[in-house]
N, C-alpha and C positions, 0 to 999 in steps of 0.2 A: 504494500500500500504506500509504502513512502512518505509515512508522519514521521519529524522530527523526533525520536524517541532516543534514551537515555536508557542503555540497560548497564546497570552495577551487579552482581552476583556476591550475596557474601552467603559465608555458610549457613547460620540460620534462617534465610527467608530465600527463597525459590523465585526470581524474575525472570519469567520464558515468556514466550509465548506460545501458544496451543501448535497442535499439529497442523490445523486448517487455515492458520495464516499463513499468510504469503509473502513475498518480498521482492520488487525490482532488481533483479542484473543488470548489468554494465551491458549497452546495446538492448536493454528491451525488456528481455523477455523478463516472464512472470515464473518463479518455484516457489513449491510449498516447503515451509520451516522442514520439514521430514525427509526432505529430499536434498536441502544444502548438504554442500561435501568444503571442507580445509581447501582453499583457494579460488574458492567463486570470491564475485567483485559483485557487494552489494551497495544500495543506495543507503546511504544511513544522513544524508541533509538535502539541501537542494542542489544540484545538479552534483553532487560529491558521494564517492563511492570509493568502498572500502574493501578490502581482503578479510574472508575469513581466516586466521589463523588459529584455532582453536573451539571447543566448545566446553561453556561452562555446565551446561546438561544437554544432552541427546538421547531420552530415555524415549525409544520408539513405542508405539503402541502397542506392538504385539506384545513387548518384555515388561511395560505396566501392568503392577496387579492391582493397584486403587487408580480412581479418576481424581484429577487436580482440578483444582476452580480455577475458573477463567472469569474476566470481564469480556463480555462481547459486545463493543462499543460499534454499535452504529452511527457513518458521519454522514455527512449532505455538504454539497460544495454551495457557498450562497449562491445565490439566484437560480439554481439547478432544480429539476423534478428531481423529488424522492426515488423514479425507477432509477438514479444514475446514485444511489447510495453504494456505498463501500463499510467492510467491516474487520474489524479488529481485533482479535482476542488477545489478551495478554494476565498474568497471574495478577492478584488483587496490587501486591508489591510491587510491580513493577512500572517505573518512574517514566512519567509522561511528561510532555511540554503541552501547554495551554498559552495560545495566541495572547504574543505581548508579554508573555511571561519568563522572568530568565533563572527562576528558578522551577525543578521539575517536582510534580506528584505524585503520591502511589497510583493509580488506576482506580484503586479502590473508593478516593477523595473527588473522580470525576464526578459532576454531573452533567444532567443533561442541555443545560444553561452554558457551557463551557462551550469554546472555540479552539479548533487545532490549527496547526497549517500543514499543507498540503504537500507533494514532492517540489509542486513548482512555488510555496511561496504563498497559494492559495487560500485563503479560512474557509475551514470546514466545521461547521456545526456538530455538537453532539446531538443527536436525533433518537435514540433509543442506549441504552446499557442494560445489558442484562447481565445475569449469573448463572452459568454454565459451567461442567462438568466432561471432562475428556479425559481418555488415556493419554500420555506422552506430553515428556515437556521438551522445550528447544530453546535453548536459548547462545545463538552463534556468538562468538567474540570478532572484532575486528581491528584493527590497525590499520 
């Protein structure tokens, strides 16, 4: 999806994001969190993109034996129809930027009132949060 997102990893709290997110490569295309591999180039700002070199959890779905909580944050681009919504999951910990903001929050402190920005710079509306439950967590490191 390409929101400005802040992932920190420390050993008591879990900051992934679920299986079913997604993430911009370098040139385009679109992979799921599940499917990164140590040296893909993803977007992690606006038009800037980064190396995986590491992950701080890659516990796949099949090898989960409980489901982790997710936030699944539904955005909207202003002035856009709803069908052109995009969605997010990430654990409740894990630190989000909110448009205008230059410090980050948990996911968990979103609401629906809240502003992101976009891959390109864009503000996107928060339009739905829910709480959701998945096998597998992911969460890539980059440099």
């Amino acid at each position: 999806l390409g929101y400005l997102i802040k992932m920190m990893v420390s050993q008591d709290e879990f900051e992934c994001f679920s299986p079913l997110s997604t993430v911009e490569l370098e040139g385009g295309n679109i992979k799921s969190m599940q499917d990164l591999e140590i040296g893909d180039k993803v977007l992690v700002g606006p038009n800037k993109y980064q190396s995986i070199y590491s992950f701080g959890h890659k516990l796949l779905e099949e090898d989960a034996v409980d489901k982790s909580e997710f936030r699944k944050i539904t955005v909207v681009e202003q002035g856009r129809a709803m069908s052109a919504s995009s969605v997010l999951e990430l654990t409740p910990d894990h630190l989000i930027y909110c448009h205008g903001e230059d410090t980050p929050i948990p996911a968990s402190l979103l609401e629906e009132t809240d502003l992101l920005v976009g891959k390109n710079g864009e503000v996107l509306h928060v339009h739905k949060i829910d709480r959701v439950y998945r096998h597998g967590l992911y969460a890539p490191l980059t440099a």
